[in-house]
C-alpha positions as CSV (number, residue, x, y, z in Angstrom):
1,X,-48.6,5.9,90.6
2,X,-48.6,8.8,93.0
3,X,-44.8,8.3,93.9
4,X,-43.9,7.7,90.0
5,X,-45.4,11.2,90.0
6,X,-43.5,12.6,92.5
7,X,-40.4,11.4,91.6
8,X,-40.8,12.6,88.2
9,X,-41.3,16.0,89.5
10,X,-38.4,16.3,91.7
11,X,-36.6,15.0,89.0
12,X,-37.8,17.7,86.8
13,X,-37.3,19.9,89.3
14,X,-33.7,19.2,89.9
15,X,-33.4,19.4,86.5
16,X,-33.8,22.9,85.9
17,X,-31.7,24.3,88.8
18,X,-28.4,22.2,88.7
19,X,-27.7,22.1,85.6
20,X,-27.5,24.3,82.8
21,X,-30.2,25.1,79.9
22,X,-29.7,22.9,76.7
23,X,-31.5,23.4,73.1
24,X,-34.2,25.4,73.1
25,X,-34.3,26.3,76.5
26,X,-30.6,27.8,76.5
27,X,-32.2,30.4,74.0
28,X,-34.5,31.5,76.8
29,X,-31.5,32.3,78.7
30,X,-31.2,36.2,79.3
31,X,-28.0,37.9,77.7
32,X,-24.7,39.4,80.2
33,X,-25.7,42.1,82.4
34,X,-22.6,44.6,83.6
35,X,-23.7,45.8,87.2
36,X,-21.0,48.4,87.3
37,X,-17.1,49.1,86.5
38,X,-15.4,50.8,89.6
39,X,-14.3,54.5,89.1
40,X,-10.2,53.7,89.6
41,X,-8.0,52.1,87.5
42,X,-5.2,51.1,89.9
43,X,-1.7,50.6,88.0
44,X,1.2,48.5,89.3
45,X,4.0,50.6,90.5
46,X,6.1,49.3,87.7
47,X,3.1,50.4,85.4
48,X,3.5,47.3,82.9
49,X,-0.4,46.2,84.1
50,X,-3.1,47.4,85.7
51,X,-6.5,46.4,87.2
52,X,-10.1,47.2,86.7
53,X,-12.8,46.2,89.5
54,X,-16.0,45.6,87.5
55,X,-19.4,43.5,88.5
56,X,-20.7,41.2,86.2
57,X,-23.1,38.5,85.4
58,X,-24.1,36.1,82.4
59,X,-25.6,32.6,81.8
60,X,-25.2,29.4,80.0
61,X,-21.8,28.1,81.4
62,X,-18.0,29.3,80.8
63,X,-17.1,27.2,77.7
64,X,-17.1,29.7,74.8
65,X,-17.5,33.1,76.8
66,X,-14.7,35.5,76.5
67,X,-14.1,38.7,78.3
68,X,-12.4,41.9,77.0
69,X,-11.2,44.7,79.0
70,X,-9.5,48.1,77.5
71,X,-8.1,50.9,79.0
72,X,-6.6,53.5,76.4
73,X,-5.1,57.1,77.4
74,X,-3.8,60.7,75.5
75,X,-5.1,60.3,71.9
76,X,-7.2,61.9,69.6
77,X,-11.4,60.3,70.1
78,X,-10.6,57.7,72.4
79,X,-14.7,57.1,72.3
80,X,-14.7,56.8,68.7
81,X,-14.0,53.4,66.6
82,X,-10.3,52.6,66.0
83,X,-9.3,54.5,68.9
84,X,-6.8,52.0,69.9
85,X,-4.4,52.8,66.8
86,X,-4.7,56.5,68.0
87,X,-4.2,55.9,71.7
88,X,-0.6,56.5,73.0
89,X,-1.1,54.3,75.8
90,X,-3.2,51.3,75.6
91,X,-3.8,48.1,78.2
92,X,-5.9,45.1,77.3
93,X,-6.8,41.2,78.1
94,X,-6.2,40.1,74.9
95,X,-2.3,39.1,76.2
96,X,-4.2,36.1,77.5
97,X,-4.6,34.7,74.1
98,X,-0.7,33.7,73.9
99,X,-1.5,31.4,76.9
100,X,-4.7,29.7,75.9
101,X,-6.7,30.2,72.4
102,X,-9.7,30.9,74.4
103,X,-8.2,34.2,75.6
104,X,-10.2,35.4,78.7
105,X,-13.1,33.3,80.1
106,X,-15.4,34.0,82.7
107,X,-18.2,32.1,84.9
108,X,-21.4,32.5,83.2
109,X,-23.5,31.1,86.2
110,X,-26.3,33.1,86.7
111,X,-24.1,34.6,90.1
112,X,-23.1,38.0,89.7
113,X,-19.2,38.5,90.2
114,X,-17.3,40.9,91.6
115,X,-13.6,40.7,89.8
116,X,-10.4,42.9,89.9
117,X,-9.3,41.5,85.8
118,X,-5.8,42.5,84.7
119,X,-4.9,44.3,81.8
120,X,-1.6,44.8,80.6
121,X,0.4,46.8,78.4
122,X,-0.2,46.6,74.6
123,X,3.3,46.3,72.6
124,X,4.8,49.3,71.1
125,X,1.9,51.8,73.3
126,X,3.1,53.9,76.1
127,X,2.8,52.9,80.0
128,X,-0.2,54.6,81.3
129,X,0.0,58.1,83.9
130,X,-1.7,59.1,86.5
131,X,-4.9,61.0,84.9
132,X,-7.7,59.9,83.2
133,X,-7.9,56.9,80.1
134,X,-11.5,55.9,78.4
135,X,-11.9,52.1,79.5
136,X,-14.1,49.9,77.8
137,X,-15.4,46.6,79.3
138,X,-17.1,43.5,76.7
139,X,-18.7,40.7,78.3
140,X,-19.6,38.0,76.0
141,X,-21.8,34.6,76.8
142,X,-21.4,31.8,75.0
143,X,-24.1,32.1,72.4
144,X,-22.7,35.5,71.2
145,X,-24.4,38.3,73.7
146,X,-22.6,41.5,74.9
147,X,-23.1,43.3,77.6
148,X,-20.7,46.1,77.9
149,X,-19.5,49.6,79.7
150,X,-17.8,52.2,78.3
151,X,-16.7,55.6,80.2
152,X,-14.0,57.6,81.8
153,X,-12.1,56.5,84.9
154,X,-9.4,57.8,87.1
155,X,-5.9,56.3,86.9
156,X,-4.0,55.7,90.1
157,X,-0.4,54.6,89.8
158,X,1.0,52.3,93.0
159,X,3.5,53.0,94.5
């Protein structure tokens, strides 16, 4: 009896840590969490992408997460909504969704992850300079949760 009840709770235990939450207990789940996004948006030297550094970190497993990034210069309200039709230069992720219908994914593990994502130039917008552009950053879990940061940053062009 005593090692039926051991085993039971090791099993139990193990359990809950390697794998995910299912049912009710993936509700318990807390939603994304956006540690930071790094002051510098660093532009390739032929200025057709770009990168932004940001720290991140969400639960419940990758399948049906999605991740978007947006960096949007010289236009009237970038801050406001439907600022991307005003923008004159505009990068996002959403490229991605010509190579896989799930656009951008990310590792919703529980670990918090430091990642450099690309963003690339948005047909018919401008290539972006070396000033300032409003970015926006939109993490999503798979059960719908956002976590998200929104703010000026500094744009360096490579050389």
């Amino acid at each position: 009896m005593r090692i039926s009840l051991a085993v039971a709770a090791v099993a139990i235990g193990l359990g809950s840590t390697a794998a995910p939450a299912v049912g009710a207990e993936a509700d318990e789940l807390p939603g994304p969490e956006v540690a930071f996004v790094n002051d510098n948006v660093v532009v390739s030297a032929d200025r057709t992408q770009a990168t932004v550094l940001a720290k991140y970190r969400c639960f419940g497993g990758e399948e049906g997460t999605h991740l978007w990034v947006s960096v949007k210069q010289d236009g009237e309200n970038l801050e406001g909504e439907g600022s991307s039709a005003r923008a004159r230069a505009w990068y996002d992720t959403n490229y991605q969704y010509a190579e896989s219908p799930a656009g951008q994914t990310i590792p919703c593990d529980g670990n918090w992850h430091a990642t450099r994502f690309t963003v690339k130039q948005v047909e018919g917008k401008g290539l972006l300079d070396q000033s300032s552009a409003w970015v926006q950053f939109c993490a999503f879990d798979n059960r719908g949760n956002m976590a998200s940061v929104n703010g000026w940053k500094s744009v360096r062009v490579g050389r």
